[in-house]
C-alpha positions in Angstrom: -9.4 -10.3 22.4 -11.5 -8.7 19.8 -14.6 -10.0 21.4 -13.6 -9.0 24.8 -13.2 -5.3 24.0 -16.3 -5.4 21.5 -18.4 -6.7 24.9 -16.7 -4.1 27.2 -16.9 -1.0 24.5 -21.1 -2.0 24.3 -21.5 -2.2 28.2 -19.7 0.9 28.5 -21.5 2.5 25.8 -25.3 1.0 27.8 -24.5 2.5 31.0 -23.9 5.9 29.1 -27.2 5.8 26.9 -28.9 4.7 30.4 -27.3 7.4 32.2 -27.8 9.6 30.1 -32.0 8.6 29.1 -32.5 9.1 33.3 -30.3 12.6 33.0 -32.4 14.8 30.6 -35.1 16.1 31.6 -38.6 14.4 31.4 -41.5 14.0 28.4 -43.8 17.4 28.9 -46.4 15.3 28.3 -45.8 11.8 29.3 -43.8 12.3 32.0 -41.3 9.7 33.1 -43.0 6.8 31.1 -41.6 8.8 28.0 -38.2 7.4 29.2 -39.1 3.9 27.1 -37.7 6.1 24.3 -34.6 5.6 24.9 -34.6 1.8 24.9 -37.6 1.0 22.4 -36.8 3.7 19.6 -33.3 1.6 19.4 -34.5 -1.5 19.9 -37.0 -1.0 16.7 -33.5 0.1 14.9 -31.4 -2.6 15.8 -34.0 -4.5 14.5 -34.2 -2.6 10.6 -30.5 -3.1 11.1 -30.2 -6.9 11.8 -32.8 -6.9 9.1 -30.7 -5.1 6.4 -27.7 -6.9 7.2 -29.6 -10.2 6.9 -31.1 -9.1 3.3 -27.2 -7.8 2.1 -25.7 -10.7 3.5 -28.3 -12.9 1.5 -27.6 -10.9 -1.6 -23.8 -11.3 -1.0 -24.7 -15.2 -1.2 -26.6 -15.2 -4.1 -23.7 -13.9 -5.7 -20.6 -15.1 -4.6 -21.9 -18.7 -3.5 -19.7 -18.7 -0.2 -21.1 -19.5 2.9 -19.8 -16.9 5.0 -22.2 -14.6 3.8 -25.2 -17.0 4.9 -23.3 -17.2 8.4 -23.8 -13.5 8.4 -27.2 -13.4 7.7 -28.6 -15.9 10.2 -26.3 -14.2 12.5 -28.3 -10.9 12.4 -31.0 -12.2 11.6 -31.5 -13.9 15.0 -30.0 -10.6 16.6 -33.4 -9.3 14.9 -35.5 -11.4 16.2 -34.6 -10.8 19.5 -34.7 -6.9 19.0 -37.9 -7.6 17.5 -39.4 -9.2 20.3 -37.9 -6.6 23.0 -39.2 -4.0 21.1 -42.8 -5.4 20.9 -42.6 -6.1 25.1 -41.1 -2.6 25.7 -44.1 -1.0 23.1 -46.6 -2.7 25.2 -45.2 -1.9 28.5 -45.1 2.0 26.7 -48.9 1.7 25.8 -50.5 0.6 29.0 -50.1 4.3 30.7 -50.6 6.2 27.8 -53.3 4.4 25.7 -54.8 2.4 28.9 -54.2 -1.1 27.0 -51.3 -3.6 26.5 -52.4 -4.0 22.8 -54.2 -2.5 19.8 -54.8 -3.2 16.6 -52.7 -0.3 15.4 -51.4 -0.7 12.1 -47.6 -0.3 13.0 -47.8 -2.9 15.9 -49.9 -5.7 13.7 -46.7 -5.2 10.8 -44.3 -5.4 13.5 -45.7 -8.6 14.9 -46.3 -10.1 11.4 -42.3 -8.8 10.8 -41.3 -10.9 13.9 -43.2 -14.5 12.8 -42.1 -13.7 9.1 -38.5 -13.9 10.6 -39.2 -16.5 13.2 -40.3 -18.7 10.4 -36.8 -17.5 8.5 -35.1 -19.5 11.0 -37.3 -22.4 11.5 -37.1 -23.0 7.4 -33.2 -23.3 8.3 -33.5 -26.1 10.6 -35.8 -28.1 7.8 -32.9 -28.7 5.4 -29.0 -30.0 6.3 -27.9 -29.5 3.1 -25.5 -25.9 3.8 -25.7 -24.8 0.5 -29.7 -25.8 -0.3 -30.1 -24.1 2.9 -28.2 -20.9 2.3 -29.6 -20.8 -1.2 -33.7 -20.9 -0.1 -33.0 -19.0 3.1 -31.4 -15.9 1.1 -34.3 -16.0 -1.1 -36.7 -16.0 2.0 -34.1 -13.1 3.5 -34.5 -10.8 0.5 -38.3 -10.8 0.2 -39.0 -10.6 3.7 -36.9 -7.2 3.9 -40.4 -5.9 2.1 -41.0 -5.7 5.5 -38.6 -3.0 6.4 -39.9 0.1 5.0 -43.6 -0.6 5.1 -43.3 -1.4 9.1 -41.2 2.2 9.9 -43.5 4.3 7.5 -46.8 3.0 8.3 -47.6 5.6 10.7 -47.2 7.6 7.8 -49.1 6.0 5.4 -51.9 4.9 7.8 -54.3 6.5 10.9 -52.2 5.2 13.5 -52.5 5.3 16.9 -49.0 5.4 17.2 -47.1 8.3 16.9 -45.4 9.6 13.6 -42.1 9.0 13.6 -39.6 11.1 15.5 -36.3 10.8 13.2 -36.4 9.4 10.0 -39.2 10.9 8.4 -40.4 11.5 4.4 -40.6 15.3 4.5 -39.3 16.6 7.6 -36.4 17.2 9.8 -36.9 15.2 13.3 -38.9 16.5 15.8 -37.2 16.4 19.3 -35.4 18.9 21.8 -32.0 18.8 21.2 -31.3 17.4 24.4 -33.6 14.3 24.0 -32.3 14.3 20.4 -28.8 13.6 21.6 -29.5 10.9 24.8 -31.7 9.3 22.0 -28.9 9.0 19.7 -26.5 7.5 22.4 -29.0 4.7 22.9 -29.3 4.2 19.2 -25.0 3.8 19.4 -24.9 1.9 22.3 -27.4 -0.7 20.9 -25.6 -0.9 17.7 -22.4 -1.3 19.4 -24.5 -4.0 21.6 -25.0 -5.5 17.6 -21.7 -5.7 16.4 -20.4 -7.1 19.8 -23.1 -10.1 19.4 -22.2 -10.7 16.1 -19.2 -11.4 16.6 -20.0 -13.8 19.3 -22.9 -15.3 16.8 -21.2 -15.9 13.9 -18.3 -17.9 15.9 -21.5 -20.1 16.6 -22.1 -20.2 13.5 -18.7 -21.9 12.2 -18.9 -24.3 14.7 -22.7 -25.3 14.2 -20.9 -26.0 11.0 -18.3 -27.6 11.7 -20.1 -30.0 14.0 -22.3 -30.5 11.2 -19.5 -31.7 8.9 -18.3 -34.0 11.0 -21.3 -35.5 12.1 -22.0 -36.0 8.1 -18.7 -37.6 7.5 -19.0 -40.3 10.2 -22.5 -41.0 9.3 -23.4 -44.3 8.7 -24.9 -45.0 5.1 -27.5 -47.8 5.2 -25.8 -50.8 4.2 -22.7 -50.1 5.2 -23.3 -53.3 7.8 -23.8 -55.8 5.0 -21.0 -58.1 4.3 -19.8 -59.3 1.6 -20.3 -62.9 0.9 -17.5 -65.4 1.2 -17.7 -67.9 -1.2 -14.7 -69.9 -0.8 -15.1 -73.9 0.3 -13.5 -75.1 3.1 -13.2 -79.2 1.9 -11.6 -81.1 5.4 -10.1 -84.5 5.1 
């Protein structure tokens, strides 16, 4: 039941955000196409925040040694991926209008495609090991240092000559620079993607427990080599 309303509250809360993206009124300067905002600008945080979650959940591991922490953090940390990826598609779909290209070598989009392999290869690492504990313990590891990432990606237009824009909300030394009215459609996208993130982990990490439990039982019926090898019998049979 928890699920249910967690899936009904985030498509409630999408057709708002969308609703409310196509309501206000249009970029001054890139017209309509300035409408990607609404879906990209949360994509990109849904993906800090799968991130995070993945880096505290691997953290949590480290130090507490139960798996349902490292459920957690593969949990959000394919979540991320996804968000990743749909936030390097809607970027480029973004680009072609304004810049005239599908893809530059800008410093934020290079650090946000090397974010998205650098977690792609989180997961794959995962499927190399069936050991739940080895493979909890080296994947927090690899969790924790690839949340490097994080900062470095979001503040790189800052730090760099960037094609891409500065950013809009979060920024080192200023308050965020958007009408009010964009302001607030923006946020509601940001809200309804979260509320998109908590309803999919929930779903995810159910997964999770029964990847595990499948595992489990699959270990505990294996055959051990050998196993078909009788043992002798020795005793003679003398007939009359």
């Amino acid at each position: 039941m928890t699920r249910t309303y967690l899936q009904i509250a985030a498509i409630g809360t999408m057709v708002t955000a969308l609703a409310a993206g196509l309501l206000v009124p249009a970029d001054a300067v890139q017209g309509d196409v300035g409408r990607l905002m609404y879906v990209h600008v949360p994509g990109a945080w849904l993906a800090y925040l799968s991130f995070l979650v993945t880096l505290t959940a691997s953290v949590a591991f480290l130090f507490t040694r139960k798996l349902r922490w490292d459920r957690i953090a593969v949990s959000s940390a394919e979540i991320g991926v996804y968000f990743t990826g749909l936030t390097i598609a809607l970027g480029m779909i973004w680009a072609k209008p304004i810049w005239g290209v599908w893809w530059t070598w800008d410093a934020r989009l290079i650090l946000t495609a090397v974010m998205f392999f650098v977690y792609l290869g989180y997961l794959a690492l995962r499927k190399t090991m069936t050991d739940p504990i080895v493979r909890a313990k080296r994947s927090a590891v690899f969790g924790i240092l690839a949340a490097v990432q994080i900062p470095i990606v979001h503040f790189s237009v800052e730090w760099w000559r960037s094609l891409h824009q500065p950013a809009t909300i979060i920024r080192p030394d200023a308050s965020p620079q958007i009408d009010p009215p964009l302001f607030a459609a923006l946020m509601m996208g940001v809200a309804a993607f979260t509320v998109a993130y908590v309803a999919l982990m929930a779903v995810r990490i159910e997964l999770a427990r029964v990847d595990e439990a499948i595992d489990a039982a699959h270990n505990s019926n294996a055959v051990v080599a050998g196993d078909a090898v009788g043992r002798p019998n020795l005793k003679v049979e003398i007939h009359d």
